[in-house]
C-alpha positions in Angstrom: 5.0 11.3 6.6 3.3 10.1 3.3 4.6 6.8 2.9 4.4 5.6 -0.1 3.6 2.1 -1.2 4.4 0.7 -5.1 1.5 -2.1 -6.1 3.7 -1.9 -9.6 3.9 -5.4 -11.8 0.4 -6.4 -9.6 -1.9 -8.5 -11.3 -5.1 -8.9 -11.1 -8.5 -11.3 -12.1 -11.5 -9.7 -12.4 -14.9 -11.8 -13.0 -17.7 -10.0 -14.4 -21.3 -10.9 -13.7 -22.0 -9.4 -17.7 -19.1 -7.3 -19.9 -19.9 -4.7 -22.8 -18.0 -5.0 -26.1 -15.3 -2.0 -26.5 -15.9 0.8 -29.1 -12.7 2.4 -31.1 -13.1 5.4 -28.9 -10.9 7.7 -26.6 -13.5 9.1 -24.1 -17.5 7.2 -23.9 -20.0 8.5 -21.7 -21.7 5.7 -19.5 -25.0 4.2 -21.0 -27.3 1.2 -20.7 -26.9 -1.3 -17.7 -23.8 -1.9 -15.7 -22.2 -5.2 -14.6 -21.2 -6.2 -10.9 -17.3 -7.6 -11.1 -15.1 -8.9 -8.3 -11.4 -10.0 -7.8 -8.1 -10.8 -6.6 -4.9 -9.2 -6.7 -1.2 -9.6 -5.5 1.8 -8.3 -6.7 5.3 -6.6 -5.3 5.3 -3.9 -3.0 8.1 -1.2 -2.1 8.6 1.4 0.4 10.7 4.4 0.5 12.7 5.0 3.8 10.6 6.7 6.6 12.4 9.1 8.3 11.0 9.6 12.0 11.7 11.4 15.4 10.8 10.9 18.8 11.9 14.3 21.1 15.1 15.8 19.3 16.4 12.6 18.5 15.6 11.5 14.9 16.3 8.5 12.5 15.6 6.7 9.5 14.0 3.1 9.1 15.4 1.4 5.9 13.0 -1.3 4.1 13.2 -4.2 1.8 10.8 -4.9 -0.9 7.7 -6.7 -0.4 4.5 -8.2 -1.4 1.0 -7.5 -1.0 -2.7 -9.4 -2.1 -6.0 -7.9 -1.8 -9.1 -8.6 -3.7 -11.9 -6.0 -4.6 -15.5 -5.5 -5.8 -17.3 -3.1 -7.8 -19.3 -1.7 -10.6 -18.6 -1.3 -14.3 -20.8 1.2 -16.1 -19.5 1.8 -19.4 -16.0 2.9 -19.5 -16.1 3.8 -15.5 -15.3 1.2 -12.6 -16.2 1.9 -9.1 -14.7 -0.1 -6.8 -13.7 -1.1 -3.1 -10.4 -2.4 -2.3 -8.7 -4.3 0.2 -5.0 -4.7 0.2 -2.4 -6.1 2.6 1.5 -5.3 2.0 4.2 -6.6 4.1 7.9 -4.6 3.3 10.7 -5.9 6.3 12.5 -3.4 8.1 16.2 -4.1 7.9 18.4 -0.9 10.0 16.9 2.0 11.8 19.7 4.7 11.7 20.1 8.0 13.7 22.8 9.9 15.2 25.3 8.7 13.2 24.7 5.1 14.1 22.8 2.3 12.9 21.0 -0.6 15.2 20.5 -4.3 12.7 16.6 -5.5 13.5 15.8 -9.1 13.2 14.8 -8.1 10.9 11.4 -6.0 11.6 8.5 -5.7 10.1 6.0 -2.8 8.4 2.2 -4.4 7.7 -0.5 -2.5 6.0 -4.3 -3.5 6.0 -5.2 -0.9 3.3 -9.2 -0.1 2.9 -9.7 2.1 -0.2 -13.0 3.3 -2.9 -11.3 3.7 -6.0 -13.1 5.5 -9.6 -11.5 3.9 -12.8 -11.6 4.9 -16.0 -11.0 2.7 -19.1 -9.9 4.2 -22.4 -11.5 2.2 -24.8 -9.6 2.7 -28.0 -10.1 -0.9 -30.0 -6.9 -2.3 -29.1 -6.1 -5.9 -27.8 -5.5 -4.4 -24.1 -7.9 -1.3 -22.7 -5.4 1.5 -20.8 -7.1 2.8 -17.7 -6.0 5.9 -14.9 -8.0 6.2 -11.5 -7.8 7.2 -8.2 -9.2 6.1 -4.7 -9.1 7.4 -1.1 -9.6 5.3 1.9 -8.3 4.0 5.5 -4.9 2.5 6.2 -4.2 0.8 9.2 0.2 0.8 9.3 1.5 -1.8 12.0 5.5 -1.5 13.0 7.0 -4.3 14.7 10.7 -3.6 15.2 13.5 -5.7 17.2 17.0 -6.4 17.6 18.9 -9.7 16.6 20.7 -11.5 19.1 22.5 -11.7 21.5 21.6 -8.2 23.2 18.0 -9.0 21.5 15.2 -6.6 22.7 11.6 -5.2 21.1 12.3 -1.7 19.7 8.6 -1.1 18.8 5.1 -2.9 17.9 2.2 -0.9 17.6 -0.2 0.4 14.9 -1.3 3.7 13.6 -4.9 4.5 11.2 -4.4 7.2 8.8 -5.7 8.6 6.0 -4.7 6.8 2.8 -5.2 8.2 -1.2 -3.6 6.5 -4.4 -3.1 7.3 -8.1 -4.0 3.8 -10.3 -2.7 3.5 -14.2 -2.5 0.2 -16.0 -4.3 -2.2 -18.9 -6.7 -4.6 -18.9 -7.1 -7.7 -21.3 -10.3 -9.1 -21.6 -9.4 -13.1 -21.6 -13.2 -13.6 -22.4 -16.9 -11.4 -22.0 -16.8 -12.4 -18.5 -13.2 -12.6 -17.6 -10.2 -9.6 -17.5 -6.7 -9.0 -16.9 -5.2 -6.0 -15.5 -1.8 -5.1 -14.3 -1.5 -2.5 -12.5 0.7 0.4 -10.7 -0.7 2.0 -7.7 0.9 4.6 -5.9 -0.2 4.5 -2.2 0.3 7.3 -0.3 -0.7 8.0 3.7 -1.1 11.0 6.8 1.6 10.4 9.1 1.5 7.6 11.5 2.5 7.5 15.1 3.7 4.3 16.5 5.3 4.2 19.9 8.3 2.2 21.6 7.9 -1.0 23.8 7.9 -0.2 27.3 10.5 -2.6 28.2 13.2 -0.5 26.1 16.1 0.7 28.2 19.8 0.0 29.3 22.8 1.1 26.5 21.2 -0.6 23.5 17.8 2.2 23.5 17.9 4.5 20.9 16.3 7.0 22.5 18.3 10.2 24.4 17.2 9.5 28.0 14.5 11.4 29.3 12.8 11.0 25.7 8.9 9.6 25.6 8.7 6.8 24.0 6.8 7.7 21.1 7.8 7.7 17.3 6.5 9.9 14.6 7.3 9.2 11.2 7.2 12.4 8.8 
């Protein structure tokens, strides 16, 4: 599964230890000394359904919108930022569905601890905000905590998976001051399939899995 995670109408701070002037131009080759920079970030967060199996029997774990705040550090050389990332999203989990059915959670819960080197590149062009595009690779750590409400209230699943994680990065930045910027940002977050598994103590008429089944669920 590549889940996919929207950091769309994120905003964040970024203080520079120095910051070069812009020049009126679409594409500038790197020169002269860089500047160190660090930040903070937050913004909303959503997830597509993740549709998942465990044996023959498959389903589909629907999501609300969330949030997510990270903060991240790097180096600015010229019109290129290089940058680590940390983020944390949390999107609830409100039905899992399969075979024709659908089970209400409590509702459940889909954390991501997101670790990610990221290459910017600003397109200075003279205007009042600077458009930028990047991209970044890194480590995801995806934690599913599922159970069911009450009265017949049992833990469907809490584990957590590591994967590889890549994103696509566009926005503008407005420089408040020569030490000071403002970007908001999409960034489309993108992952290997996890594999989570189901709490041992599932079982009776209210599991979802066929019996016989492992408990194991791979999302893809």
């Amino acid at each position: 599964m590549r889940k996919r995670f929207l950091l769309g109408a994120g905003v964040a701070i970024a203080m520079a230890f120095s910051w070069a002037s812009a020049q009126a131009q679409l594409f500038v080759m790197p020169s002269g000394p860089g500047a160190l920079y660090f930040g903070i970030e937050g913004g909303w967060t959503s997830l597509d359904d993740a549709k998942g199996r465990t044996g023959g029997f498959s389903f589909t774990q629907k999501f609300n919108d969330g949030f997510n705040v990270g903060a991240r550090a790097g180096y600015e050389w010229g019109p290129l930022r290089f940058e680590e990332e940390f983020n944390f999203g949390v999107n609830k989990v409100t039905s899992l569905c399969g075979g024709g059915a659908c089970v209400t959670l409590d509702p459940g819960q889909r954390n991501r601890y997101a670790i990610m080197t990221n290459v910017i590149y600003d397109f200075t062009l003279g205007w009042p905000v600077t458009p930028h595009i990047g991209a970044g690779i890194g480590a995801v750590n995806l934690h599913d905590s599922m159970s069911t409400r009450p009265p017949n209230a049992f833990t469907v699943s809490s584990s957590n998976d590591w994967v590889f994680g890549y994103q696509g990065i566009a926005g503008i930045r407005y420089n408040i001051n020569p030490a000071l910027a403002f970007d908001l940002d999409y960034r489309y977050l993108a992952t290997e399939d996890p594999t989570f598994r189901f709490a041992p103590n599932i079982g009776g008429a209210a599991d979802p899995r066929p019996q016989g089944v492992p408990g194991v669920l791979r999302l893809g």
